[in-house]
N, C-alpha and C positions, 0 to 999 in steps of 0.2 A: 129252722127255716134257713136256708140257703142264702148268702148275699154274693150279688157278682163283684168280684174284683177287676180293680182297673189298673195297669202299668203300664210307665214308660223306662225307657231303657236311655239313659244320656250318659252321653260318651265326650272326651274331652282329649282328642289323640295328642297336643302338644305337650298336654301333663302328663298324658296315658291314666288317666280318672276314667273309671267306669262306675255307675252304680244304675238299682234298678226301685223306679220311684211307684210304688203299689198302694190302695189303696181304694174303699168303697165308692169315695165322690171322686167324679172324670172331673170337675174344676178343680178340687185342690190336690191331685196328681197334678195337672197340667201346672197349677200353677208352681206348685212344690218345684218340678222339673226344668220352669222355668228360671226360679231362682239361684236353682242350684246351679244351672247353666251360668245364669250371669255372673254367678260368684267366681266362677269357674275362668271366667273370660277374664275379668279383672285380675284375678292372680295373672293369667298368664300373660294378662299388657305390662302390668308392674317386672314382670320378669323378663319380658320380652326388652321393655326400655334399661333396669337394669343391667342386662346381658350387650344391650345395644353401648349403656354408657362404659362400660368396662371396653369392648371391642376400640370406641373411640380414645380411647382413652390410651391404651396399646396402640391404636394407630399411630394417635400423636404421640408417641413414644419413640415408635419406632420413625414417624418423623423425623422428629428432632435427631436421630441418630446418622438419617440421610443428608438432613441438613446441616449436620457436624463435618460429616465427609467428604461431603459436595464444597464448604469454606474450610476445611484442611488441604482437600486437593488444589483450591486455587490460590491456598501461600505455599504452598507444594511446588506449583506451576513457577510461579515469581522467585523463587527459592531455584529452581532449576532452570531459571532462566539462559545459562549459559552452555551447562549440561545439553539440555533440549537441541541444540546446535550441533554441538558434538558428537551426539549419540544418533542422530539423525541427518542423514542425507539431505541436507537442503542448498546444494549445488544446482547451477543454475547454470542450462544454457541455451543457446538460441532457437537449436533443435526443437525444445521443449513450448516453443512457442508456433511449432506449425503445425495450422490445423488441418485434423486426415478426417474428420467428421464426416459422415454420409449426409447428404441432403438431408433434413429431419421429417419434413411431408412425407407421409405413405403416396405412394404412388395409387391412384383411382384406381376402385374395381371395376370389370368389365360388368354391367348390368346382367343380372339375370330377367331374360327376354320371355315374353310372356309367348304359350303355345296355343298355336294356331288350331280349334277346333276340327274332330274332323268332318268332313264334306259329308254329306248325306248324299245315298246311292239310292236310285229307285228300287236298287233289288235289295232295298233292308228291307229287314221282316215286316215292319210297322207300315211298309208304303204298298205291302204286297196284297190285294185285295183276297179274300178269307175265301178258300169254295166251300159252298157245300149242297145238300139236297134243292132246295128251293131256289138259288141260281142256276141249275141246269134248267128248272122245268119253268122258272120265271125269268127271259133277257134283258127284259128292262132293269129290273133289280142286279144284275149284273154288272148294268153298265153303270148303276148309279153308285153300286161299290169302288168301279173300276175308278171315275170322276172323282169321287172321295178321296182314296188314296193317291189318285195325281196333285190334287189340290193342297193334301197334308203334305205332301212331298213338295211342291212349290214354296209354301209357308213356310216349312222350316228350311228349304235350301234358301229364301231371302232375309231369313233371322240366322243362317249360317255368316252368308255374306254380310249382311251385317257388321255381327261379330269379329270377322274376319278382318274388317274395314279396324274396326277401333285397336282389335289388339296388332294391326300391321302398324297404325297411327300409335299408338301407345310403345311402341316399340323404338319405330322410330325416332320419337323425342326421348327415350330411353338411350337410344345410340347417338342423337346428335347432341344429350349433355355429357355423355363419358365421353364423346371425342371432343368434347368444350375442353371441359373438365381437364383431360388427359394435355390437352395442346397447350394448357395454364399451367400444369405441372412441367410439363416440359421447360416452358419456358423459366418459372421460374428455380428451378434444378440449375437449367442452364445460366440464368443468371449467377447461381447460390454459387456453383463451381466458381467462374468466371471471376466472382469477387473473392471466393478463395482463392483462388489461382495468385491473385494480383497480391494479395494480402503475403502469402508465402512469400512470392518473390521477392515482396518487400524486404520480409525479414532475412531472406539467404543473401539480400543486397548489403541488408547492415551487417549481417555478419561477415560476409566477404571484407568489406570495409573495417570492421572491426579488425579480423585477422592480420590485416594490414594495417592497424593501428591508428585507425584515424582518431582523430582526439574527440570530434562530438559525437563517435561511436561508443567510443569508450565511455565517455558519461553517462551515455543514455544507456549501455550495458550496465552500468554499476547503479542507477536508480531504480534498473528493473531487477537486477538481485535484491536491492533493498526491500523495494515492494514486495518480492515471495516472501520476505522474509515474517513469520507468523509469529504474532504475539496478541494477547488478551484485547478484545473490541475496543475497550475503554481506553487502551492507549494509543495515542496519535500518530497515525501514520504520515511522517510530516518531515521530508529533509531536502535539504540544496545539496548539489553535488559540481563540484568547479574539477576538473583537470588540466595538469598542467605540461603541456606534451617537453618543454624543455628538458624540465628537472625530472617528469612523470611521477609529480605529486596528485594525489587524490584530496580534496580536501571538501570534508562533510560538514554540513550545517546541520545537526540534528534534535526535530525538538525531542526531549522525553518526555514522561507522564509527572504527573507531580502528585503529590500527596493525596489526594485526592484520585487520583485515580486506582490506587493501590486496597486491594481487599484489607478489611478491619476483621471482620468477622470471625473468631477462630473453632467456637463453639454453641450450638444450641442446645437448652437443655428444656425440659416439659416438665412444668411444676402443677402435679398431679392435682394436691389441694385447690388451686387457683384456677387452672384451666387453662394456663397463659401459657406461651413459649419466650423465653428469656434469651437474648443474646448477651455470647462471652466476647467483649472484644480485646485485642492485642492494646496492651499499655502502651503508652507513649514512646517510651524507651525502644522496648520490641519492633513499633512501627517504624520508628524513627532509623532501628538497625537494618528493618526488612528494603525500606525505602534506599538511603545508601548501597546496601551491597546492590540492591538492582539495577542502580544509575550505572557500576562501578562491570558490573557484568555485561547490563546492553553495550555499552562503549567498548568490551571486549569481542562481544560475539558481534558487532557492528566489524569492527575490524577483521577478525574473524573470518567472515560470511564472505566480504570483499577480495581477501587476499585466497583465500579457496574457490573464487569462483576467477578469479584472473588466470585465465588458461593462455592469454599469450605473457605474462610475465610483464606486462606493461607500467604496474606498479611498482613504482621503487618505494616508496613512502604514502604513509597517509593520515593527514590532520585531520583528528577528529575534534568539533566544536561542540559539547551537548545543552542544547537551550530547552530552559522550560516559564511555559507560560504560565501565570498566575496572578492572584489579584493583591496589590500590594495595598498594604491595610494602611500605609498614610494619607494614599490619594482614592482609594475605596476603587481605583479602575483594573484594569487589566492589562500588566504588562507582560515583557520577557526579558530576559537576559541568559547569558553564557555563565554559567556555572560550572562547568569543568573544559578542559582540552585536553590534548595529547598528538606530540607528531611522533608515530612508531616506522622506521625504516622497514624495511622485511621481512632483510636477514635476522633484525634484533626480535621481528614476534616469532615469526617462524620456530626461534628455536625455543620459545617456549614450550612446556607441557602444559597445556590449559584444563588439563583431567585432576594435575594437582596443586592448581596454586589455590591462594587467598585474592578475591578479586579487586580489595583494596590494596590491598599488598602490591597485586602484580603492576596495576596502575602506577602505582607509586615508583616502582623498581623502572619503570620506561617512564620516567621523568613527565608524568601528567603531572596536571596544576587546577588546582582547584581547592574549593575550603575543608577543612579537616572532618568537618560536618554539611554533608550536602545538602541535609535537610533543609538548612539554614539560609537557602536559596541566594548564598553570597555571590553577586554577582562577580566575574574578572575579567579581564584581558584575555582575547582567545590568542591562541599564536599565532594563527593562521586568520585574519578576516580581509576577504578576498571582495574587490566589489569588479566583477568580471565587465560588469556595465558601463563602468567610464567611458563614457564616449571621447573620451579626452588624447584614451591609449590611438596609438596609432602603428602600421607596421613600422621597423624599425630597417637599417640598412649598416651592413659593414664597413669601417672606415681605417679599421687600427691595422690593418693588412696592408693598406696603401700607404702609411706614413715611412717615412725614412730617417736618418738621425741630421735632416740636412730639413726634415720639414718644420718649420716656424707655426706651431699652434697656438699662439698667440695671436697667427692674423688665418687663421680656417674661418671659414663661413662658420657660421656659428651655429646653423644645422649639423653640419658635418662635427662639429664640436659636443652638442649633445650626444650624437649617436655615438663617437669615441667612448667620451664619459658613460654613458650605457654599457656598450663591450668590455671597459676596464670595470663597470662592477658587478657585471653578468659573470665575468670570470672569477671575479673575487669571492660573490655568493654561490654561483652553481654547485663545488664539491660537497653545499653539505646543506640542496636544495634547492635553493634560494631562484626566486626569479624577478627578472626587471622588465618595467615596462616601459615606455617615454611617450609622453605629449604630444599633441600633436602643435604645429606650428605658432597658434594663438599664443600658446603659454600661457592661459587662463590660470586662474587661482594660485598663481603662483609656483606650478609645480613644474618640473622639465622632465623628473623620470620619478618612477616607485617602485620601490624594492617591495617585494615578500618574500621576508626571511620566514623559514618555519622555524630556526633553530627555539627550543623550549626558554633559554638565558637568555639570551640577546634580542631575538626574532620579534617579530610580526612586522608592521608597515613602516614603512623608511622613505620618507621625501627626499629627493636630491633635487637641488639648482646649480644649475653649469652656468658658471658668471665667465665667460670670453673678455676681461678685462686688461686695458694696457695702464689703468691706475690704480691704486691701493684701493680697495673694497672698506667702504666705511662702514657706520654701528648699524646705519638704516636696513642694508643691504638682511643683516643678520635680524634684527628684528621684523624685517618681512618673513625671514624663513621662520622664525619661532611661532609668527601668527600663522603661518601656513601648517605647521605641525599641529598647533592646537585644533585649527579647523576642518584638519583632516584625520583625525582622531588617529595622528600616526604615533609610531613610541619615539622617536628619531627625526633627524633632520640634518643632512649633510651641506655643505655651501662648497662648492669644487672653484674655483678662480686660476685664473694663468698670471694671477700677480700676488700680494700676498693683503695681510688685513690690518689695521689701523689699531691701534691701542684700545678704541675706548670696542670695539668691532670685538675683541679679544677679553675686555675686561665682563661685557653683558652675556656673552655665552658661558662664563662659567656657571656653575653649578644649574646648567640647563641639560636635556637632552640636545644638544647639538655639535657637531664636530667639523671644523674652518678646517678644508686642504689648501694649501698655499700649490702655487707654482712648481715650487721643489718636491711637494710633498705629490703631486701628478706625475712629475717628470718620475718619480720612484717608482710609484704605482704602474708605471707604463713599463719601466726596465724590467720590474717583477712580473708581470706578464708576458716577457717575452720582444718589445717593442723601445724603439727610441725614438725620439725627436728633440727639439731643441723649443727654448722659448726665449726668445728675442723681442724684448717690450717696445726696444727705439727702432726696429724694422718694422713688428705690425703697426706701431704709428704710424709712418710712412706709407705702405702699404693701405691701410686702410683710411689714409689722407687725414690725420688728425694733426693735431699743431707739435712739433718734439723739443721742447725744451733745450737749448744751447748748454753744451757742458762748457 
C-alpha cells in the first residue's frame, strides 16, 4: 500500500543551514519544521549579539585609542605653545581688517510669469459646423449647426477671457512683488555697502593714524594683535594694554589660565573585562611642569607676537605683567594677582633665537621676576603697574629751558617748581624708560608727580613731593611722604626741597624706602642735566614777603 509523503524544505541563509523535513503526517512536518526553524533563529540571535558584543567591544577599543590622541594632541598644543607662533604666520595688520564681502542676500529672481492661453478662433476645427448629406437637403438643421458652433465658440472665447483676466492678474501681483522685493534688496545692498564703506574708512583712518604714531592707535593696534592671537577656548582672553609715547613702552596686563584650565588627561584605555573606559592622568609633578613651562612661553610668544606685528618700530620696550585669577583656599573667594613680570627692550629679545631656547631659561636670562615655581601662584611686585586713570595726572609744561644761573628757585611759583622737578626726573629716568607724570594743582593725596620706572632692580612706582621751602623741612613733612608711599602701593618716595631737613626728618627715613634731596643735592641735579640756577633762601623770603631773620 502506497503512503503519501509530505516535505518541507527550511532554509536558514544567516547560518547557510539547509535541510529537508519529510514525512507521513503534514502536522508533525510542519511542526518539526517549525522547530527546527526556531532553533535555527535562536542560534543565530545568540551569535548575532555575540558578534555584535565583540564589534562593540573593538569600537570601544579603538575609542579609547582616539581618545588617547585627541588628550595627547592637546598637551601636544600647550607643549607647542610658543612653537605654534613661530612656525605660523600670525602677523597682524590693518589691511586684514577690511571687509571686501559681497552683499550676502541673493539678489531676487525675476518670476516666472504664467502664459497667456491662446485666443480661440472661429475658424478652429471645433467651432466649424460639420457638412454633410442631410444639411444640404434639410436648412434648418443647417442653421441650427451653424448657432451651435457660434455659441460653443462664444463660451469658450468668455472662459478664454476669463482666464486671461486671472493669469494677467496673477501675473501682475507676480511682478509687483519681485519689483517689491527687488527695491528691498536694493536698498538694503545699498545700505550693507554704505556701512561697509564707513566701516573701512574707519580702519584706513586708524591706520593712517597709526603710521603716524599716534599713541591711542597704537594701543588699540596692539590689543587687536593680541586678540588674533589663538590659543585653547578655556583660556582667557583677557588683557590691559597702556602705551607710553615718551619712552614708547608697551606695557601688558595679562591674565593667564590657571591650573585648571590646563588638560590633565594623557591617556584612555578600555578595560575589556569591565566595560569601563579608564582615564590616565598626568601626575602632579608632570602637571605642575606642563603648567610652568606654558606661563613661561605665553609671556614669550605674548612679546613675541607684539614686537612682529610692530611694523612702524614704535616699540622700544615692553612690560609684561601675567595675572591669574583663582580661588584662594583661606578665604574660599576668588582672587588674582601678578605672578610673573618682565620688561624686555627690543634689541635685547630681538636677538634672541626663540626656535632654541629653554622658556624658563630665556625668561630668566631677560631678568623676569617671578617665583621659582609658578604653580605656587606666589603673588609679587609687577615692575611696571600703571594706573593710566589718575585723574590726578595733568598736562605738564616746560620750565628748565627758561631758568638761568641768576634764577632764585627758591622763590618760582611753586607750579613752575613742580614742572622743573618733573623735567629734572623725566631726564634722569627717560634713558632707561622711565616716565613722569605730575598732579594736577589740588595736590590731593599727597603726591606732586609719579614716576614709572620699568627698570627690573630698582623700578616700578615712585612718589615724589616738590617742597618749595625757605625753612628746614621737619620729620612731619617726611612722614607724610612715607604714608603717601604706603597708600599708594609705590616701592619709593622722593621729598625734593630747596632748603635742606632736620635731624630727627633724617633719623625716621632710615632704613625706609625713601630718599630727602636737600637744596644742594637739586642745584647738582640741575648742573647734571645741563641747567643752572641759584638758591637764595634770604631773597625768596623777601620775595615772597615772609618775616627774614636779622643776622
Amino acid at each position: 500500500m502506497a503512503y503519501e509523503v509530505y516535505q518541507i524544505e527550511v532554509r536558514h541563509e544567516g547560518l547557510n543551514k539547509y535541510r529537508l523535513i519529510r514525512g507521513r503526517n503534514p502536522y508533525a512536518v510542519e511542526q518539526t519544521a517549525a522547530a527546527l526553524k526556531a532553533s535555527w533563529d535562536e542560534i543565530w540571535e545568540r551569535k548575532q549579539k555575540k558578534e555584535s558584543a565583540i564589534r562593540e567591544k573593538e569600537d570601544n577599543k579603538q575609542e579609547a585609542i582616539e581618545k588617547t590622541r585627541e588628550a595627547q594632541d592637546k598637551i601636544s598644543d600647550v607643549k607647542n605653545t610658543l612653537q605654534y607662533a613661530l612656525e605660523n604666520n600670525i602677523g597682524f595688520t590693518w589691511d586684514s581688517l577690511i571687509d571686501k564681502s559681497a552683499f550676502p542676500k541673493n539678489k531676487p529672481k525675476s518670476p516666472v510669469l504664467l502664459t497667456v492661453p491662446i485666443e480661440p478662433q472661429k475658424k478652429d476645427k471645433e467651432f466649424v459646423p460639420k457638412r454633410n448629406f442631410f444639411i444640404s437637403i434639410f436648412p434648418g438643421l443647417k442653421q441650427k449647426r451653424i448657432d451651435r458652433a457660434n455659441h460653443l465658440f462664444e463660451q469658450a472665447h468668455l472662459g478664454w477671457e476669463s482666464a486671461k483676466k486671472e493669469v494677467e492678474k496673477t501675473n501682475s501681483e507676480l511682478l509687483e512683488k519681485y519689483k517689491a522685493d527687488d527695491l528691498k534688496w536694493q536698498e538694503e545692498e545699498k545700505e550693507y555697502i554704505a556701512g561697509q564703506e564707513e566701516k573701512n574708512k574707519e580702519i584706513l583712518e586708524k591706520k593712517d593714524k597709526y603710521l603716524n604714531k599716534n599713541a591711542t592707535m597704537i594701543a588699540e593696534y596692539c590689543e587687536l594683535v593680541l586678540s588674533k592671537s589663538q590659543y585653547p577656548d578655556e583660556f582667557p582672553q583677557e588683557f590691559d594694554v597702556e602705551y607710553m609715547p615718551e619712552s614708547q613702552i608697551l606695557a601688558v596686563d595679562y591674565f593667564l589660565p590657571n591650573l585648571e584650565d590646563i588638560p590633565t588627561v594623557k591617556e584612555v584605555k578600555y578595560n575589556i573585562s569591565q566595560d569601563q573606559f579608564k582615564e590616565m592622568y598626568l601626575s602632579e609633578t608632570e602637571l605642575n611642569k606642563l603648567y610652568d613651562d606654558l606661563l613661561y612661553q605665553m609671556t614669550l610668544r605674548t612679546i613675541y607676537e607684539l614686537y612682529e606685528s610692530d611694523a612702524i618700530n614704535g616699540i622700544s620696550s615692553i612690560v609684561f605683567n601675567g595675572y591669574v585669577r583663582f580661588i584662594d583656599k583661606g578665604i574660599g573667594k576668588e582672587t588674582s594677582a601678578c605672578i610673573l613680570s618682565i620688561h624686555v627692550p627690543r634689541n635685547d629679545f630681538l636677538n634672541i633665537n626663540l626656535k632654541s631656547i629653554d622658556p624658563k631659561a630665556c625668561f630668566r636670562a631677560l631678568r623676569g621676576i617671578g617665583s621659582s615655581k609658578l604653580h605656587g601662584l606666589a603673588p609679587i611686585a609687577p615692575i611696571m603697574k600703571l594706573n593710566k586713570e589718575d585723574k590726578r595726572f595733568v598736562t605738564p609744561y616746560e620750565v628748565a629751558d627758561g631758568i638761568s644761573p641768576t634764577t632764585n628757585i627758591a622763590a618760582m611759583d611753586w607750579q613752575d617748581f613742580e614742572n622743573l622737578i618733573r623735567e629734572l626726573f623725566e631726564k634722569e629716568f627717560a634713558p632707561e624708560g622711565g616716565e613722569v607724570k605730575i598732579t594736577r594743582a589740588s595736590r590731593d593725596e599727597g603726591v606732586d608727580a609719579v614716576i614709572f620706572d620699568p627698570d627690573p632692580i630698582r623700578g616700578g612706582k615712585i612718589v615724589i613731593q616738590a617742597k618749595r621751602y625757605t625753612n628746614v623741612v621737619g620729620v612731619s613733612a617726611v612722614r607724610d611722604l612715607y604714608g603717601t608711599v604706603l597708600n599708594e602701593g609705590a616701592m619709593k618716595g622722593i621729598l625734593v626741597t630747596t632748603t635742606d631737613y632736620g635731624p630727627d626728618a633724617y633719623k625716621f627715613s632710615q632704613d625706609k624706602p625713601l630718599t630727602l634731596l636737600s637744596g644742594n643735592n637739586l642745584l647738582h641735579l640741575l648742573e647734571k642735566h645741563g641747567h643752572k640756577a641759584k638758591i637764595d633762601l634770604r631773597e625768596a623770603k623777601i620775595f615772597l614777603g615772609e618775616k627774614v631773620e636779622d643776622k
